[in-house]
TIFI-570575 format. One record per residue (C-alpha): z, x, y; residue in three letters; chain. Coordinates in Angstrom, 1 decimal. Example, Ala and Ser with C-alpha at 12.3 -4.5 7.8 and 13.67 -1.06 7.14 Angstrom:
     zz     xx     yy drenvex gugu
    7.8   12.3   -4.5     ALA    A
    7.1   13.7   -1.1     SER    A
***
This chain:
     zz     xx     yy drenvex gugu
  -36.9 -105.8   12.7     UNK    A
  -36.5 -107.4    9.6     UNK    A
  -35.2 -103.5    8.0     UNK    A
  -32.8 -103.6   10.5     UNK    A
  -31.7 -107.4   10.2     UNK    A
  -31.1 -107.1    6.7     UNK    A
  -29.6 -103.6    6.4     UNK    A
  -27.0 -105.3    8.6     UNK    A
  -27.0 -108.4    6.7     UNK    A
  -26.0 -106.8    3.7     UNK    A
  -23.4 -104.9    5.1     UNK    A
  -22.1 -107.7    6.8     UNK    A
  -21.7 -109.7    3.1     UNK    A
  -20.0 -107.0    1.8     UNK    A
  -17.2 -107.9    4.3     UNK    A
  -16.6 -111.5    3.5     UNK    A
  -18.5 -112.4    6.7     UNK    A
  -20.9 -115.6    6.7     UNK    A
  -24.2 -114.2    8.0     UNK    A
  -27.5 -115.7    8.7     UNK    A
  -31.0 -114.3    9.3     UNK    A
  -33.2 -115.8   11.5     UNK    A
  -36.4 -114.6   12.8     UNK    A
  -38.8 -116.2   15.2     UNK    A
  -41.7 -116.4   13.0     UNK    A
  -43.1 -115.4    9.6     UNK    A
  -43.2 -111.7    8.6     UNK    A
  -45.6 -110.2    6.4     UNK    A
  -45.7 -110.5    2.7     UNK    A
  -46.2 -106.8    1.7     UNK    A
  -42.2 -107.4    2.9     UNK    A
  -41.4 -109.9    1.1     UNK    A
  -40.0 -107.8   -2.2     UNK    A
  -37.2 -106.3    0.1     UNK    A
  -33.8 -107.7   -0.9     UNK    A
  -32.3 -110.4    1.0     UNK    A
  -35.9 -111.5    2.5     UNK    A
  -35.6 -114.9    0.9     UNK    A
  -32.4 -116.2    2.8     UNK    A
  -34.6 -115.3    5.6     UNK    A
  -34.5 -118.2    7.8     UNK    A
  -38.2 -118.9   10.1     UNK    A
  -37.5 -120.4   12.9     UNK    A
  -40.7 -121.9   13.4     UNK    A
  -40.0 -123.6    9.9     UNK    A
  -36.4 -124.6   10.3     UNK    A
  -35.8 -125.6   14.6     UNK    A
  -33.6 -127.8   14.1     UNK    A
  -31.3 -126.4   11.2     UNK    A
  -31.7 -122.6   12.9     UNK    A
  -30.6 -124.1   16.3     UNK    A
  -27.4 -125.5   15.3     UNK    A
  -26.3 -121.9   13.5     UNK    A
  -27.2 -120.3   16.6     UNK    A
  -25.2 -122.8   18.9     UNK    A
  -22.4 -122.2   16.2     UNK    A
  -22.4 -118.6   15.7     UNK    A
  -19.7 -116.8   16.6     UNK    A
  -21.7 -113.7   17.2     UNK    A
  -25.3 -113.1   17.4     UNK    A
  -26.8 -109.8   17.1     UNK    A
  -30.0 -109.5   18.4     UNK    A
  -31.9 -106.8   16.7     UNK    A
  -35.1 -104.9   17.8     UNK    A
  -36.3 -106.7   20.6     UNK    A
  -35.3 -106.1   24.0     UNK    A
  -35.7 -109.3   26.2     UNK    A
  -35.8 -112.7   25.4     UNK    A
  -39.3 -113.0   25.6     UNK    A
  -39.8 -111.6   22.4     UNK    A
  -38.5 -114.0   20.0     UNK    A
  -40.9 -116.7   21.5     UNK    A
  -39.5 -120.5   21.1     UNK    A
  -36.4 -119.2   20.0     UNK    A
  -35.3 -117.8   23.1     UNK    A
  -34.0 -121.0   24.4     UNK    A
  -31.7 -121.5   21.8     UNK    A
  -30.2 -117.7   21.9     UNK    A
  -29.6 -117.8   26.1     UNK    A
  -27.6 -121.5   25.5     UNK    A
  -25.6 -120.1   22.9     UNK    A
  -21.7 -119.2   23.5     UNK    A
  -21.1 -117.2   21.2     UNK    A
  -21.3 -113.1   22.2     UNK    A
  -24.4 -111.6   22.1     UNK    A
  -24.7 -108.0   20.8     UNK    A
  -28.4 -106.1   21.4     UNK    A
  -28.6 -103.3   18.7     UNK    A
  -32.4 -102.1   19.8     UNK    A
  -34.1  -98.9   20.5     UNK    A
  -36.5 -100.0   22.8     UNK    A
  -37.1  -98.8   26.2     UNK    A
  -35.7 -101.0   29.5     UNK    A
  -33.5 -103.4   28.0     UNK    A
  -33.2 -106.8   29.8     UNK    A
  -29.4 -107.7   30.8     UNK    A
  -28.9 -110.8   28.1     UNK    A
  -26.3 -109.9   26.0     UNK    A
  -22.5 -109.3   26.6     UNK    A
  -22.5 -106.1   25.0     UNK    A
  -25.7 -103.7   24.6     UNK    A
  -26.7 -101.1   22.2     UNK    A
  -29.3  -98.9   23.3     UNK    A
  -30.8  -96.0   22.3     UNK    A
  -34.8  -95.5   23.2     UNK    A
  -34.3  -91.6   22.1     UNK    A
  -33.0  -92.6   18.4     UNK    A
  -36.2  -93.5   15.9     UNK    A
  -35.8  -97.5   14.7     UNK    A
  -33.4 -100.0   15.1     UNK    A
  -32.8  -99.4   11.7     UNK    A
  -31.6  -96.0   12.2     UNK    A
  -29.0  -97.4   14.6     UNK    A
  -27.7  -99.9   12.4     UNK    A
  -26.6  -96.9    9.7     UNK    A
  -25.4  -95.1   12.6     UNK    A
  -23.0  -98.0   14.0     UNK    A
  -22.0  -98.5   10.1     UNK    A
  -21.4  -95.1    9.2     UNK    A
  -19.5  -94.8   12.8     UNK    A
  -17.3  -97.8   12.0     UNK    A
  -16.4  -95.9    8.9     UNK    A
  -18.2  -97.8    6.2     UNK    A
  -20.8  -95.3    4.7     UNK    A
  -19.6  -96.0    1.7     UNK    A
  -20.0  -99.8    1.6     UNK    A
  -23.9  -99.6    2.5     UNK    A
  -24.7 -100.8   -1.1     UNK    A
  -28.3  -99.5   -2.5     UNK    A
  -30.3 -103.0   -1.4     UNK    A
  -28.9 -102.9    2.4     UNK    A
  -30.1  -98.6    1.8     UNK    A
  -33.8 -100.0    0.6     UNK    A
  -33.7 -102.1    4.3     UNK    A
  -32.7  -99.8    5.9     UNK    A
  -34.8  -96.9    5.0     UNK    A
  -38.2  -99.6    5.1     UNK    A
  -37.2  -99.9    8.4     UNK    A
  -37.2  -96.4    9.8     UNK    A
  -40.5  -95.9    7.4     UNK    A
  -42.3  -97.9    9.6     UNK    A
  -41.1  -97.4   12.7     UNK    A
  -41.9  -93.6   12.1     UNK    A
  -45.1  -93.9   10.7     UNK    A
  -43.7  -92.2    7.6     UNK    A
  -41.8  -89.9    9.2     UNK    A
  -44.9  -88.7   11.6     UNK    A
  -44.3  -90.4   14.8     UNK    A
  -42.9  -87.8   17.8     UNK    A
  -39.6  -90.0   17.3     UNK    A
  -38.5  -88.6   14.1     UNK    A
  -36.1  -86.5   14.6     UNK    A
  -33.9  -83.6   12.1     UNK    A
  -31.5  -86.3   12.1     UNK    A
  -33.8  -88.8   11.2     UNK    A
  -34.4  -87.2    8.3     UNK    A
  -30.9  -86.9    7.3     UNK    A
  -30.1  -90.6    7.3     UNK    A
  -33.7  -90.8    5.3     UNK    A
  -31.9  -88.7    3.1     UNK    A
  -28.4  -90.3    3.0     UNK    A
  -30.7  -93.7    1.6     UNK    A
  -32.0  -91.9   -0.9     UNK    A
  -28.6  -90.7   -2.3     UNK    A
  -27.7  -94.4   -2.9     UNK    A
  -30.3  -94.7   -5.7     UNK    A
  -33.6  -96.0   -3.7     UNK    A
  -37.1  -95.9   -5.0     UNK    A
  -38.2  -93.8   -2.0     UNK    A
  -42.0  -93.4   -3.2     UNK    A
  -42.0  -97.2   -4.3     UNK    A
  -41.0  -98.5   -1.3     UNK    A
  -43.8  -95.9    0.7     UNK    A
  -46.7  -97.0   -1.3     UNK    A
  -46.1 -100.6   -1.6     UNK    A
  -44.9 -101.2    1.8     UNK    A
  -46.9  -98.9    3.7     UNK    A
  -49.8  -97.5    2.0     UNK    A
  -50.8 -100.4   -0.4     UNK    A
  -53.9 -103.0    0.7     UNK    A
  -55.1 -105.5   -0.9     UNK    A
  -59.1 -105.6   -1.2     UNK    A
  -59.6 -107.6    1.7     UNK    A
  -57.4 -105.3    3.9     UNK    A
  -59.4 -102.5    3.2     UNK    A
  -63.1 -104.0    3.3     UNK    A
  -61.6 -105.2    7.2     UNK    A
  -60.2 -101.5    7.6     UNK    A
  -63.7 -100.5    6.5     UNK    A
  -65.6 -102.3    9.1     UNK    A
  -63.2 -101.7   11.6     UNK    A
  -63.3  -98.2   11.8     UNK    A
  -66.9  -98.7   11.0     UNK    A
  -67.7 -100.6   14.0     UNK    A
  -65.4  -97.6   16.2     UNK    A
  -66.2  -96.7   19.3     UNK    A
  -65.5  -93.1   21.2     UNK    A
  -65.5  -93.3   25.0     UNK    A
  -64.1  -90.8   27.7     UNK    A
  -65.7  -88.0   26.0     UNK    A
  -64.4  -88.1   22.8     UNK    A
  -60.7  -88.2   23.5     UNK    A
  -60.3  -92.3   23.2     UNK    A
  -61.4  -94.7   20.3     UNK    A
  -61.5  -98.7   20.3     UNK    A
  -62.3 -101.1   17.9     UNK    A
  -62.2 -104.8   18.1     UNK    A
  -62.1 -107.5   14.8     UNK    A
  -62.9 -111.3   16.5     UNK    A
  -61.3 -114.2   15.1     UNK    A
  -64.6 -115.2   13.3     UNK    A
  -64.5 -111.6   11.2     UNK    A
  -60.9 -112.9   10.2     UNK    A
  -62.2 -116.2    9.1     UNK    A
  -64.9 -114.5    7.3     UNK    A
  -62.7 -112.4    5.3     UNK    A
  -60.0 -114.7    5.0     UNK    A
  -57.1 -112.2    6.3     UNK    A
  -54.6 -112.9    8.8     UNK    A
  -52.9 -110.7   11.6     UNK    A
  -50.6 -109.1    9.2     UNK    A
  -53.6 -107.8    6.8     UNK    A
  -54.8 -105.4   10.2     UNK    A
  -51.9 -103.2    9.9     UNK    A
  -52.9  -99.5    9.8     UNK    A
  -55.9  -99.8   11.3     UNK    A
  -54.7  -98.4   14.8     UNK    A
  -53.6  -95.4   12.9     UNK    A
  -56.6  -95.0   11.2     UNK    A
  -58.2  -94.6   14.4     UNK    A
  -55.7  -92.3   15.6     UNK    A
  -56.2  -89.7   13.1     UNK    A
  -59.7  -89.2   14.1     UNK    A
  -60.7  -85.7   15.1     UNK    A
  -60.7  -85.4   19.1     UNK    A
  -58.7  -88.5   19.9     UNK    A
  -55.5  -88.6   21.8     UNK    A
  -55.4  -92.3   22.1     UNK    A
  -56.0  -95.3   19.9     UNK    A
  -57.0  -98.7   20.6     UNK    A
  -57.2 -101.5   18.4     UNK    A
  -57.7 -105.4   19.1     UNK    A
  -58.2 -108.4   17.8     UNK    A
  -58.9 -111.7   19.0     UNK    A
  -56.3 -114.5   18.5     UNK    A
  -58.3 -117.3   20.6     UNK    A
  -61.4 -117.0   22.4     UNK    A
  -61.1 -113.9   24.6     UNK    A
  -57.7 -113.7   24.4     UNK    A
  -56.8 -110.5   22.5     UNK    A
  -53.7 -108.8   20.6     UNK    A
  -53.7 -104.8   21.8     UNK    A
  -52.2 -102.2   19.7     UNK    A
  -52.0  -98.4   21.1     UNK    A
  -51.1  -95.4   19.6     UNK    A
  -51.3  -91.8   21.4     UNK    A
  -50.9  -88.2   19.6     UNK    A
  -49.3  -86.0   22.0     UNK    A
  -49.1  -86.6   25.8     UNK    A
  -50.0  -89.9   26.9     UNK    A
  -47.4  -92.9   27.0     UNK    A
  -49.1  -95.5   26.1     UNK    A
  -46.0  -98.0   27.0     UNK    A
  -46.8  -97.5   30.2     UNK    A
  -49.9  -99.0   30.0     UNK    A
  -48.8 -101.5   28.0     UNK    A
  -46.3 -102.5   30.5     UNK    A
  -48.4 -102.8   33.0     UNK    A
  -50.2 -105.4   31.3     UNK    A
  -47.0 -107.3   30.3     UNK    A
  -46.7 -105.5   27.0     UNK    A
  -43.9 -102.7   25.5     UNK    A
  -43.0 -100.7   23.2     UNK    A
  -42.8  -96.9   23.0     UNK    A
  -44.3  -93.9   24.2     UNK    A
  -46.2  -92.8   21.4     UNK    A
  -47.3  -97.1   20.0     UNK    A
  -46.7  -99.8   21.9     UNK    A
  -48.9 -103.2   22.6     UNK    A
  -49.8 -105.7   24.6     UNK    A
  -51.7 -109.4   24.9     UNK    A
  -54.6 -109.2   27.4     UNK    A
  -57.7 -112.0   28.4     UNK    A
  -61.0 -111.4   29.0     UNK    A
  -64.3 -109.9   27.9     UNK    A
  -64.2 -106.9   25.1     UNK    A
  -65.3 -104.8   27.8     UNK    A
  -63.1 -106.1   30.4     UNK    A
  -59.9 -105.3   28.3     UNK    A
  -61.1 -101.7   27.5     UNK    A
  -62.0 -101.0   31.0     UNK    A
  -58.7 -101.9   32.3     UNK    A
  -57.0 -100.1   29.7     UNK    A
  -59.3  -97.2   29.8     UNK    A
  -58.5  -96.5   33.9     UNK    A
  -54.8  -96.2   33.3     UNK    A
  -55.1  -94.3   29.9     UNK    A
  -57.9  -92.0   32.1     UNK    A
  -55.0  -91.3   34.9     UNK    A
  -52.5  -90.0   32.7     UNK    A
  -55.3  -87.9   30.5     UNK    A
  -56.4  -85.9   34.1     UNK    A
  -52.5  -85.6   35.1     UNK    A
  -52.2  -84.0   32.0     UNK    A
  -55.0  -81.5   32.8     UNK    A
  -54.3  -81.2   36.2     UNK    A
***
């Protein structure tokens, strides 16, 4: 989202337009180096400010979400706006908000898109090296360095056309993506640690409770890479990783390898995303949440060897 948001913001600057950036709440710090993060406005920081540009904005493009719901208190003020609203998102089943809608579930980030729609306007040329940095963090992690069954040949070629405008490719892989601090990686530890395999072998969960976060001081942001930790284990086709943001309420991350879609299940429980990682927020008991999960991710695993 905030690869995306930028790449465009850049772009947009670089033809005279008066742009803003907001985003419903803070975003991590390991992206806080990319440039153009600090005129990133936080909603949650700046209501009343961040309200009246939205009411005032003569377009709004709503990037890499795709239904109000996402952008939490902020939704309010996007649906009351007049001014057109343009979804630029690759997720799948878009929600009818916007007057015009860009939508592409088979293309690999939002970011991806937004170099497309440039370069389709006609304006390769004017993607300056920064808005390529954005852009190209973007599509890094929405591709899970370039691993993910949504990269595609052509993925690779707009990868490609970013690093021909002068970016620090390897940088920007190892100190957005691969870099933890020591905390991260003592909660990584225990997590995978603490693992469990269930339905013999071919699913692995792990939870980290809110008093494990206090404990080691991190914060939701600082758990990133542990699903795909898990994944990569020998056996596994699916991935589950929570945490627990009240008392047994719990943020769900999936991630599959090769045949399940885990945004099914994630749907089902209110969640999204796509077919090979998507989420959800569910309530209840550790074991409650895994059973539930486990009976729809068990369904698809015997279609699949039927």
């Amino acid at each position: 989202a905030i690869g995306s948001s930028l790449g465009l913001w850049h772009f947009l600057n670089s033809q005279d337009k008066t742009v803003n950036v907001i985003v419903p709440n803070a975003f991590p710090d390991f992206l806080r180096w990319m440039p153009g993060s600090k005129d990133v406005l936080l909603y949650d920081h700046y209501k009343e400010f961040a309200d009246k540009l939205i009411s005032e904005a003569e377009i709004i493009c709503c990037l890499d979400f795709n239904a109000l719901s996402r952008i939490d208190a902020m939704a309010d003020a996007v649906k009351a706006a007049k001014g057109e609203k343009i979804l630029i998102d690759h997720h799948l089943y878009p929600e009818e908000f916007c007057d015009i809608t860009i939508s592409h579930p088979n293309i690999s980030s939002t970011s991806e898109l937004v170099f497309r729609l440039i370069c389709r306007m006609g304006y390769f040329n004017e993607i300056t090296k920064a808005g390529a940095e954005c852009i190209y963090t973007g599509i890094l992690h929405d591709t899970n360095v370039f691993k993910n069954s949504n990269t595609t040949q052509r993925t690779m070629q707009v990868a490609g056309a970013m690093m021909a405008k002068g970016i620090n490719f390897s940088r920007i892989i190892d100190e957005s993506f691969y870099r933890k601090t020591y905390v991260q990686n003592q909660i990584m530890g225990r997590a995978v640690l603490e693992s469990v395999l269930f339905l013999e072998g071919k699913c692995i969960f792990s939870v980290v409770r809110k008093q494990d976060m206090d404990f080691y001081g991190v914060e939701a942001s600082d758990l990133d890479g542990i699903v795909d930790q898990l994944r990569i284990t020998e056996g596994v086709e699916v991935a589950i990783f929570l945490y627990e943001t009240e008392n047994h309420v719990y943020k769900v991350s999936m991630r599959s390898n090769n045949f399940v879609d885990v945004s099914r299940v994630a749907a089902y429980f209110g969640g999204g995303g796509h077919i090979r990682a998507a989420g959800c927020t569910m309530s209840g008991s550790v074991h409650d949440v895994i059973n539930n999960l486990s009976a729809l991710i068990e369904k698809q695993i015997k279609e699949n060897e039927a």
